[in-house]
N, C-alpha and C positions, 0 to 999 in steps of 0.2 A: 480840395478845399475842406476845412474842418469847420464843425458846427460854430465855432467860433465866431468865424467869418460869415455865417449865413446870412448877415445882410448886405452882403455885396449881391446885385442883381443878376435874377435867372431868368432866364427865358424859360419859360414852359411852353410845352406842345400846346396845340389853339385844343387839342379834342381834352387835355386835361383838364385848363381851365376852366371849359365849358360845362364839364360834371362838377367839379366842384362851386360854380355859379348855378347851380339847380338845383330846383327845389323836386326833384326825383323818386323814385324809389330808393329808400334807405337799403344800404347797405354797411358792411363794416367788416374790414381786415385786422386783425387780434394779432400782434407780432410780441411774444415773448424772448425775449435771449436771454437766456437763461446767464446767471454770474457774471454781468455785464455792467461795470463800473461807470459809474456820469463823467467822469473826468477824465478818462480814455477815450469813452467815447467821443469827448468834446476833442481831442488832441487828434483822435483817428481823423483820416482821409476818406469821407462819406457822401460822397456828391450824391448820392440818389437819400441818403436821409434827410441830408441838407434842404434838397430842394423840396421835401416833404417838409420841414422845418420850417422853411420860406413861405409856405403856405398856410401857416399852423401855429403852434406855440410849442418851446423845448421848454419842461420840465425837470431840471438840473438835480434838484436836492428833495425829489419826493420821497418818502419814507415806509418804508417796507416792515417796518416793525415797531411797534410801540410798546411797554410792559414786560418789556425783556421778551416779545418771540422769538426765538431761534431766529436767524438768518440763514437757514436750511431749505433745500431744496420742497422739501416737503411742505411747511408751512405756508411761505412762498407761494408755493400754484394755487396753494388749496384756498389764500386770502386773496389774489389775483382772479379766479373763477368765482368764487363764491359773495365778496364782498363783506367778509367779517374778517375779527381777527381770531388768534388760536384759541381763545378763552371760548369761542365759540363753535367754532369748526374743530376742535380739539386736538387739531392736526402739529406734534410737537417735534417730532424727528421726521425720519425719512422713511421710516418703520410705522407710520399711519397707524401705531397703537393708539389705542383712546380716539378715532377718530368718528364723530357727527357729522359729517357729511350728510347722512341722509337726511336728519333734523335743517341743515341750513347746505342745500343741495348746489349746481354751479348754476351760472346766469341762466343758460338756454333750459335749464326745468322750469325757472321761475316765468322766463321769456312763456314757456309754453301754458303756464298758467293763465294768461294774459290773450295768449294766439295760440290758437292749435297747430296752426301752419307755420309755425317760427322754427327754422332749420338752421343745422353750424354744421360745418363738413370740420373735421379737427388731422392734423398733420403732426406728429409727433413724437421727437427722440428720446424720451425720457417716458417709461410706461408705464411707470407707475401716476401719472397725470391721468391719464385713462384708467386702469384698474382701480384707483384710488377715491378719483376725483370726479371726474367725468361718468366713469362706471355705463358705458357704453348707451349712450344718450345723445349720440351724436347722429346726425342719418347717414355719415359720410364719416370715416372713422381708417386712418392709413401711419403703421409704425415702419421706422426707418432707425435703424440700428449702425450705419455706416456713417461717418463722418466724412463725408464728399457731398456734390451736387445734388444726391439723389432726391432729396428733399425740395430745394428748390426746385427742380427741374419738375415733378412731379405735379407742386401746386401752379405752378405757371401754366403748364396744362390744362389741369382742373382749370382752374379760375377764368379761363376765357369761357366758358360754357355754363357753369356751375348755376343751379336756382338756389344754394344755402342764401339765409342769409347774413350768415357769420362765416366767415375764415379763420381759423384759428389757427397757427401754427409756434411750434418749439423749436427756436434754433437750441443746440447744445454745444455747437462750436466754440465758442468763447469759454464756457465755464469749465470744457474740458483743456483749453491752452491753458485756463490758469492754473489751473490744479495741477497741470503738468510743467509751464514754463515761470509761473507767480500770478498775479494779479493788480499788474502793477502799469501803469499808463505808459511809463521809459520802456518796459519791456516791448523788443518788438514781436515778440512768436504773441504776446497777447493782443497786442494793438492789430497787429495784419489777422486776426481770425478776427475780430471784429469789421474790419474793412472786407471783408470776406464775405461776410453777412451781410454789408451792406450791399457789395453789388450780386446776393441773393436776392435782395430788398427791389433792386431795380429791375431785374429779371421780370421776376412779381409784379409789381406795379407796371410795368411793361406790358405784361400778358393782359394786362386786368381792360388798358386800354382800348386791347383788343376787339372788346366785348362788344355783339351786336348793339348791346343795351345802354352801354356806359356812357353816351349824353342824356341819358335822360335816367339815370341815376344819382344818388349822392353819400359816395362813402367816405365814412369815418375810417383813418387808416390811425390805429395805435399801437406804440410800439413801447413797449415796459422791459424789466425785467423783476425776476424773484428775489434776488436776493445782489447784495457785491463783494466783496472778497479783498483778504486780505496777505499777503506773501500767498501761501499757497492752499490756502483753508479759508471756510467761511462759517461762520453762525453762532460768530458774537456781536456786540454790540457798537463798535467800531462805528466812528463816521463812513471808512469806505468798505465796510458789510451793509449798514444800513439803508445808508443814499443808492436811491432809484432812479435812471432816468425814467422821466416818460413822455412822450410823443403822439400830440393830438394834432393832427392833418387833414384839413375839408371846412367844406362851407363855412360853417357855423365855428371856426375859431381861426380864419385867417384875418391877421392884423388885429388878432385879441390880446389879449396878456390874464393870465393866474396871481392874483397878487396875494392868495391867501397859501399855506402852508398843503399840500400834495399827499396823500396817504396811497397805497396800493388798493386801500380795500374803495377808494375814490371810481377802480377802474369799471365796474360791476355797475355804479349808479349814474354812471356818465354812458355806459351802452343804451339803459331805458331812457334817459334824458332825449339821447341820439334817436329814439326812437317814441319822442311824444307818448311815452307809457309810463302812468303814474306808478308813484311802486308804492306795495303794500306794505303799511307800519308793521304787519305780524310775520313780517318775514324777517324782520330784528338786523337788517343792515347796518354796516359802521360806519360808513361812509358815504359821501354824497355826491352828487353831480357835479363834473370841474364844466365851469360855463363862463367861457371868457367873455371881457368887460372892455 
């Protein structure tokens, strides 16, 4: 079943809908996929997005770049973690020259501005995310080089146990089919590494049910991506380089709708939203909290 179809009825497990009907300790799963087009995705075969879907809001045509930023990998994470755009974060290639990071740092420095005790365990194929971006701030911090399970296997682990409380992980699956087979919805080496992910996705969310604690928490599960692509390259200004999907899953947006226009740098002020934390005007955020209606 393709996101398409997501409202044909699901059955969820009683212990899912129970977390997400509670008013819990927050929590929140951060799913990047890196080069991961909205309209593949919507065509792919994703029963476990789906059903997060079904609980949640799909965000089709949010926008990853405004002002001509690159739709490069690099800008991408750096306006996904941080909440600004390049003009800010100064992040314009992949080559992180020019780049302020430390001036407008990623969510969880600011998170810990706010709480001392605010933790993100970070999963990640792509390392210059960490060496760049993140720049080792993470309390929980694991790279994976191989394009298999290893990754999901790993964090399904973690997460039945874990006190973070961020999950953050980088698929690179998909950005690496396109670049290799195209980036194109009809293609299928791109479409089935997306479906691939997805039932990473379910793995995950499986593990996470697991958890001693998981009725009496409430997570935000979001699923973005950096940037989209086009034949077999990205980081012009193209409708399908620029369009993002993104994926808000839990309490607080099931049977809502987004009726205003979607930015990436949205993703940053929708985590302190998720977490009843005012943000500070001098931290110069671009974006604002997506809070369905």
């Amino acid at each position: 079943m393709s996101i398409s179809k997501h409202l044909k009825k699901i059955i969820l497990p009683i212990s899912f809908l129970l977390c997400f009907l509670s008013g819990g300790e927050k929590k929140i799963l951060l799913i990047g996929i890196d080069g991961c087009r909205s309209d593949a995705l919507t065509l792919a075969n994703t029963p476990h997005i789906d059903q997060l879907v079904d609980n949640g809001i799909f965000i089709p045509n949010a926008s990853c770049s405004i002002n001509n930023q690159r739709t490069r990998s690099g800008p991408g994470w750096s306006t996904m973690l941080t909440g600004v755009w390049y003009d800010k974060h100064g992040v314009t290639s992949n080559s992180f020259k020019g780049s302020n990071i430390e001036k407008y740092p990623p969510f969880n420095v600011l998170m810990n501005r706010k709480n001392k005790d605010f933790k993100i365990a970070s999963f990640i194929m792509w390392k210059p995310i960490e060496k760049h971006v993140i720049k080792g701030t993470s309390e929980h911090y694991k790279f994976f080089s191989k394009y298999n399970d290893d990754l999901a296997n790993d964090v399904s682990k973690h997460i039945t146990q874990s006190e973070e409380d961020v999950i953050f992980i980088d698929f690179d699956h998909v950005d690496r089919a396109g670049h290799i087979f195209g980036f194109n919805p009809k293609g299928k080496r791109y479409v089935n590494a997306i479906e691939k992910v997805d039932k990473y996705i379910g793995l995950i969310t499986d593990s996470m049910q697991k958890r001693k604690t998981f009725k009496s928490e409430d997570w935000l599960i979001i699923i973005t991506s950096d940037h989209g692509g086009l034949k077999r390259n990205h980081g012009g200004q193209s409708v399908h380089e620029v369009n993002v999907p993104i994926i808000l899953s839990g309490s607080s947006f099931k049977g809502k709708k987004i009726t205003r226009q979607a930015y990436l740098t949205d993703i940053v002020p929708t985590i302190f939203y998720h977490y009843n934390i005012e943000i500070d005007p001098t931290w110069g955020l671009d974006g604002f909290p997506l809070k369905g209606s």
